[in-house]
N, C-alpha and C positions, 0 to 999 in steps of 0.2 A: 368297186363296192359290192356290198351284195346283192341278194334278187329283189331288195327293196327297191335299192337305186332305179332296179331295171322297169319299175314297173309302170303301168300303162300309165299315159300321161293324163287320159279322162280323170283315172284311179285317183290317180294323184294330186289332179285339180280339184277332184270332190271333197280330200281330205281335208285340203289344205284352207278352201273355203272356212272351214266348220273349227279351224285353230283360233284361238285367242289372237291379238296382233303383237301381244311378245311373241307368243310361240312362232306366230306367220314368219315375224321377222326373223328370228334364228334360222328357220328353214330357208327362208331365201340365201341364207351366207353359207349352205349347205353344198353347193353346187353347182357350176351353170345352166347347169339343164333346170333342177330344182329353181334357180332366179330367173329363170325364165316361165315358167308355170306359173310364178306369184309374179310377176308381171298381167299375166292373161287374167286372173283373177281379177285384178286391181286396173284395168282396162279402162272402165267406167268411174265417173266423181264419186265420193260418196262420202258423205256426211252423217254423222252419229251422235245424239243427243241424248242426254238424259235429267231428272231434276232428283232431288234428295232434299226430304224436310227434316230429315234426320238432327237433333237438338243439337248433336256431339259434332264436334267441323270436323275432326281428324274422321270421326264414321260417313258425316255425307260428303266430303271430299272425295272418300274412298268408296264410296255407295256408286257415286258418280261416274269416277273414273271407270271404274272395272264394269261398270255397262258400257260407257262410250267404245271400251276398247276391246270388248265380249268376243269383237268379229275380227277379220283381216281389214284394218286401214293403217295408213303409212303418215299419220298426221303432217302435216305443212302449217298449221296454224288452229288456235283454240280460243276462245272467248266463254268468259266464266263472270255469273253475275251471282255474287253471295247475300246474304239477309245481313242487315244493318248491324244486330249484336255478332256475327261475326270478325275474326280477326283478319281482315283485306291479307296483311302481309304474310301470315301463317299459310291461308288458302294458296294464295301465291305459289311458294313456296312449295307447298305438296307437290301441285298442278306440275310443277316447270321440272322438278327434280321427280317427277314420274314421266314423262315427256319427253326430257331432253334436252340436251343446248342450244341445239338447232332450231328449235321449235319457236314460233314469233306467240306471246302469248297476251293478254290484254285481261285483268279481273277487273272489276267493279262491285263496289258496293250500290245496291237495288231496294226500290223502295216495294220490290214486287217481282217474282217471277212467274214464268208460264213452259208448260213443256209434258213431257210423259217422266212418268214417276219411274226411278230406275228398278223399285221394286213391283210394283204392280201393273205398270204400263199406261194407268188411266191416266187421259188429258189431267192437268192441275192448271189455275187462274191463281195465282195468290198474290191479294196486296197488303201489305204491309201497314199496321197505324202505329207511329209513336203517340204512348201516348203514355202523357206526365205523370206523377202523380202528385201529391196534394203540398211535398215541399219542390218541386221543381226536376227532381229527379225521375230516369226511364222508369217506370214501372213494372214490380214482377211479370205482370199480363204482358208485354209488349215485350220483355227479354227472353222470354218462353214463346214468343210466333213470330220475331225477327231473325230467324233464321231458316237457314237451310242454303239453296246453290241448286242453279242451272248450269250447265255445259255444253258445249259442242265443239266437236274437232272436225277438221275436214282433209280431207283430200282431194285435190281437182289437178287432176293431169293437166297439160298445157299452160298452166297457170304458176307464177311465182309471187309469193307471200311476203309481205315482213309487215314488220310495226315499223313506224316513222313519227319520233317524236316531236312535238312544239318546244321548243326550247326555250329557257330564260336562266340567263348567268347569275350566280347566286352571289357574285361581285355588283351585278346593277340590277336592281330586284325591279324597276318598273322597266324593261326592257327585252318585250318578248320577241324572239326570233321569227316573224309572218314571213320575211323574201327567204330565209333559206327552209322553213318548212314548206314553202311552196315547191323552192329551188331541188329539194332533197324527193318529192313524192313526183316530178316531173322527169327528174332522171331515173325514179325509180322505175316508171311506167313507158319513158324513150317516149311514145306517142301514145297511143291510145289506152288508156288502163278499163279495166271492167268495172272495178268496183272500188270505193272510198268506204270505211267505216269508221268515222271518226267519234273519239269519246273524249270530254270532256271534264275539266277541274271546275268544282262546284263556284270555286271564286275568281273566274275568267270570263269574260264576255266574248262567245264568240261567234256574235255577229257580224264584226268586221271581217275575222277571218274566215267565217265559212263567205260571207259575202266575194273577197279575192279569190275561194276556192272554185266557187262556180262559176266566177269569172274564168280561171286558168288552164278548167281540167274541160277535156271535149264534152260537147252535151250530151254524147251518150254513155258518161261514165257514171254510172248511179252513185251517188254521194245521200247514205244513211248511218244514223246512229246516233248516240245521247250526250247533251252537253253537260250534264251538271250533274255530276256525282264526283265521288273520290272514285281513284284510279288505281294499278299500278301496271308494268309491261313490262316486257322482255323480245327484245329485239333479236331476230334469226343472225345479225352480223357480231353481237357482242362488241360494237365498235365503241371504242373511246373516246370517240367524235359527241357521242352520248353518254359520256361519263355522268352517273348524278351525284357524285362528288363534285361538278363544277357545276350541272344544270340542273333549276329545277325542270319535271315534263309539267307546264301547262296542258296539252293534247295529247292525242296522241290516234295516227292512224293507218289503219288497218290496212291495206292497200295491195289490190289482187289486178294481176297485171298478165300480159301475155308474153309466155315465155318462147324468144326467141330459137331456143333447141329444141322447142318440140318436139320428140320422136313422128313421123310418120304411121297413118292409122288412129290419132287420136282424136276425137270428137272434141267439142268445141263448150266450152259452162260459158253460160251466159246470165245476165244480172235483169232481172224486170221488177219495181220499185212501183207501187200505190201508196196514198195517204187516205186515211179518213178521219176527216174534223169533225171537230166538236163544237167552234165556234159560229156564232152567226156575226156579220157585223148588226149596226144599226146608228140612228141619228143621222144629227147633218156634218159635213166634214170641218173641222177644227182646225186650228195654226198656235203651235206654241208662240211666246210671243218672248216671255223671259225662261229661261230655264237656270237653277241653282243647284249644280250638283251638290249631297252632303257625303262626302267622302267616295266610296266607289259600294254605296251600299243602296241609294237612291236616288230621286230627282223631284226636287219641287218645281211647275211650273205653271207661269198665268198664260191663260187663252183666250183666242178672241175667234168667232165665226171666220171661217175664209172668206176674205173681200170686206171685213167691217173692223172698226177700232177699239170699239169697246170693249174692256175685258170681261167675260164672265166671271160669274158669283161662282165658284166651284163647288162650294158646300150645297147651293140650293140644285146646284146641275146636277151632282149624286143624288139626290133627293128625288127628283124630278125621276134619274134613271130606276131608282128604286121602287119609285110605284108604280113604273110601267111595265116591270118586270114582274112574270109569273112564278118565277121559283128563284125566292128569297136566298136558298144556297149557290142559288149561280157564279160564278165567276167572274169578275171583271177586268177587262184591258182595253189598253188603248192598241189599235197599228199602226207605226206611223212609218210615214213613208222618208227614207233617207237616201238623201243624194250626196254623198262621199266620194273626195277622190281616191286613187290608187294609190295603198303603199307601198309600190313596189315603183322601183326607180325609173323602169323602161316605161311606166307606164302612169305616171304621176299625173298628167294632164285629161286620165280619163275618168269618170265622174262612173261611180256605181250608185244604181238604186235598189234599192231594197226596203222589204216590210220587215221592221219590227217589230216585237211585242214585248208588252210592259205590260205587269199586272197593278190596277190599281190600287193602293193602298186609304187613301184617303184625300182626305182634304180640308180645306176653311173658305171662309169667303173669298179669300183673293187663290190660295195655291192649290192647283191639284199634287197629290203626292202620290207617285208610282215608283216601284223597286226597283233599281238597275239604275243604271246613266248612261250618256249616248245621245240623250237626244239633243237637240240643237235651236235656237230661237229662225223660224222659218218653216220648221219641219210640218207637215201635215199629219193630221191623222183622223180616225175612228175610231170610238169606242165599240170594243167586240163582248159578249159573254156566250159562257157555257152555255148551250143547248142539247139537253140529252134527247132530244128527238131528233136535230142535227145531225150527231151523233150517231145514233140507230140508224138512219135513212143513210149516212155518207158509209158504216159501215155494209150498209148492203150493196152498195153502189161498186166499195171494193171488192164482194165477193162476186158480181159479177164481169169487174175486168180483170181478175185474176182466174174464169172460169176458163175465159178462151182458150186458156193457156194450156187445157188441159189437150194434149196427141190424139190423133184419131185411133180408134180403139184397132186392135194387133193382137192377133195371135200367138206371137213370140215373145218371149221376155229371157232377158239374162237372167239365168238361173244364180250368179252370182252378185247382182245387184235387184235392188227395188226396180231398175229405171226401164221402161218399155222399148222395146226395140227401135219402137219411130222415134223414144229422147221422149223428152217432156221436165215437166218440176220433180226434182232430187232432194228437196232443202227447203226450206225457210227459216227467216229471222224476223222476228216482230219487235219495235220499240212502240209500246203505250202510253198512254199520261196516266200518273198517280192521281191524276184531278177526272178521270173521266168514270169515275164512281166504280162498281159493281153489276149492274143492270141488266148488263148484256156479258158476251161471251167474247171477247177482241179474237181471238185467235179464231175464231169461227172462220172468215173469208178462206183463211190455208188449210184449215184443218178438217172445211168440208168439202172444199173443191180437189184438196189430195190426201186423203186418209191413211196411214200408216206413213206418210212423208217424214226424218227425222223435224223437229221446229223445237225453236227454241227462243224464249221471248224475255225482253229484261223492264220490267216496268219504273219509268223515270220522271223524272220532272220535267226535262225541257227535250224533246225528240228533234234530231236533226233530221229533213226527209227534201233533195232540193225538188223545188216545185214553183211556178210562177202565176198557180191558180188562184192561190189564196186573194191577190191585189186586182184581177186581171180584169173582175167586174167594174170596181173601184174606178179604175181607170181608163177602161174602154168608153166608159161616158165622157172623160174627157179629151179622148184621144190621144190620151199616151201610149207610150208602149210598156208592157206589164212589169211593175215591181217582181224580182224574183223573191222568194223565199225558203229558205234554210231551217230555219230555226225555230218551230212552232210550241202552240201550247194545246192543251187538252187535244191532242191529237195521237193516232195509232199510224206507222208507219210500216208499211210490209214490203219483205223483200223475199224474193222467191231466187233458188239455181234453180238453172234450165241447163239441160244437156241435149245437145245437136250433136247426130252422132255424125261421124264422117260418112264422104262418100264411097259407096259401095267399092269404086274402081281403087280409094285409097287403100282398103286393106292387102296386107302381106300377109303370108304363109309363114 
């Protein structure tokens, strides 16, 4: 070739930094000398995010995209959360056929995003309100501010990617596949996985299944992300096994794992995972005594003091909680504590516990009535509410266990990534509650313990984050051992990459 080909390799890596990652890419298929230069670039993880409130989908799709992809990354995986008056399956769409086949992709529709603007840069918070108008229908105001899209694509050397869906055959509609989407994220991961993101279909319950997940996966695999929104994916294998011609996806999860070919020289991502609640419990502890599912849409049930046979009046107990309570918008739910066995064949005779939560809806003199079903006559529980001081105080509590995280300060840095030579946080992902108001700033803990970090936040209704805090008080008085928990409410859930670079003696020439 000519005196281009020949030129210095510094030259060459400065360029090629500073290309778009279509362009990166074509220069890699350049050469091997050239594919080996954009390897060195792409050395270090890196992740790229951007947000677009842009009214038009086809504009903030694309607002979107051509920020995430401005620099040199080699996508392996994308998560995209759009505004409610957009079309889930249009955005899709863009996303995967700008991307690629290869690419594992996961959209959602969001009651709220968070992130830097792909036009101006500055932090954005946005929640989202439907809101009616006067015959039942969305109103102009609310299809003029439900829109817009977060994004974020990643690349992380050492690491392999796909989506893994929850299955249900569209031949037997109450029959969803728990053993082999367990069966299926266990072989994905051979032993140890890094990271779970799992997201969830608005009308699936999945406490039992997150409950089997944090049964199956090692404790140190951080298992985050949102149960209850519409969905849609695209799997890195395009397998048939996943056909949705035959399946619906109930779930669907993200699933970052360690790849066995690892080239040599490559540093190490790793997942660290905080919550901050919103909740406080309170009262004395309760036992359902009847429960009446009505369809799979809630639960009437009578109760009685744990240890006494009387049942309570439910309407005068809401009463009771209501003027004890200081802010009349608070939130109310029950946790109750569930002892389940396995549904998984090898392991049927083992009983999981876990807290769940139900929001209450109301009542009468004999029923309480809370959303969802599940629960079972025997079950315990407390009633919890919103606490926005809770709230403020547990989010400060995260930005200090997410400070530690920050590397001792270094004089060197990759001139071709953000990440400091000793490693440190590359990323974050935050899921919020749509219930935990405006007041404060959620992304604050990432956003000021790592400032220009890419973050990227999907605001939902029900945040998966696993955790065994929420119960552990509850039950430490009576010497149990701690309800885990999954599946929360009014809660902000953060998760941070971390890059550990290798050791000095691993690098090659």
């Amino acid at each position: 070739m000519g005196g281009f080909a020949a030129v210095n390799d510094d030259i060459l890596q400065n360029i090629l930094f500073r290309l778009p990652a279509s362009s990166f890419a074509s220069a890699a298929c350049v050469s091997k000398s050239w594919n080996k230069v954009c390897d060195r670039v792409l050395t270090c993880p890196k992740l790229a995010s951007a947000l677009s409130l842009n009214p038009s989908l086809p504009d903030a799709v694309k607002e979107a995209l051509d920020k995430v992809l401005s620099k040199p990354i080699r996508p392996q995986f994308a998560i995209a959360s759009i505004g409610l008056q957009f079309s889930l399956e249009a955005a899709h769409q863009i996303i995967t056929e700008r991307l690629g086949s290869k690419v594992p992709v996961v959209t959602n529709a969001a009651c709220g995003i968070i992130g830097r603007d792909a036009i101006t840069n500055t932090m954005r918070e946005v929640r989202w309100h439907m809101i009616p108008a006067e015959d039942g229908s969305v109103s102009r105001e609310s299809e003029e501010f439900n829109r817009g899209i977060v994004l974020i694509v990643g690349y992380l050397p050492g690491l392999k990617v796909d989506a893994i869906p929850l299955l249900r055959p569209k031949m037997e509609h109450r029959v969803t596949m728990v053993d082999r989407f367990m069966m299926d994220i266990r072989n994905y991961t051979v032993s140890v996985s890094g990271s779970v993101i799992p997201a969830g279909d608005q009308h699936i319950d999945l406490t039992p299944v997150l409950a089997e997940l944090d049964c199956v996966m090692p404790e140190e695999t951080v298992i985050v992300g949102e149960a209850s929104s519409r969905f849609v994916c695209k799997t890195a294998r395009n397998s048939e096994e996943y056909n949705p011609d035959l399946y619906f996806f109930d779930a669907v999860a993200l699933v970052f794992a360690k790849d066995k070919n690892k080239p040599p020289g490559i540093g190490e991502t790793r997942f660290h995972a905080t919550l901050s609640t919103g909740v406080m419990p309170f009262g004395p502890e309760l036992k359902a005594i009847s429960v009446t599912a009505k369809g799979t849409e809630c639960s009437w049930l009578t109760a009685s003091m744990n240890g006494y046979h009387q049942i309570l009046d439910s309407q005068r107990l809401l009463d009771d909680i209501s003027e004890e309570m200081d802010d009349e918008a608070a939130d109310l739910y029950i946790g109750v504590i569930q002892k389940r066995p396995s549904s998984l064949e090898h392991e049927k005779m083992k009983l999981r516990t876990y807290l769940a939560f139900y929001e209450v809806l109301g009542g009468d003199e004999e029923y309480l009535v809370v959303d969802g079903v599940g629960i079972k006559p025997g079950d315990t529980f407390l009633f919890y509410h919103s606490d926005s001081a809770t709230a403020s105080s547990s989010c400060l509590n995260a930005f200090e266990k997410l400070k530690v995280l920050k590397p001792a300060a270094s004089s060197s840095r990759n001139p071709y990534s953000n990440i400091d030579s000793n490693g440190g946080v590359f990323g974050g992902l935050l899921f919020s509650s749509h219930y935990r108001g405006e007041t404060y700033f959620d992304s604050f803990p990432i956003y000021s313990n790592f400032p220009g970090t890419p973050l990227a936040g999907i605001v939902c209704n029900r945040e998966i984050g696993r955790d065994s805090s929420a119960a552990s008080m509850w039950q430490e008085a009576k010497e149990e051992s701690p309800a885990r928990c999954s599946l929360h409410v009014c809660t902000t859930v953060y998760l941070v990459f971390i890059y550990v670079p290798p050791s000095p003696n691993l690098y090659i020439n």
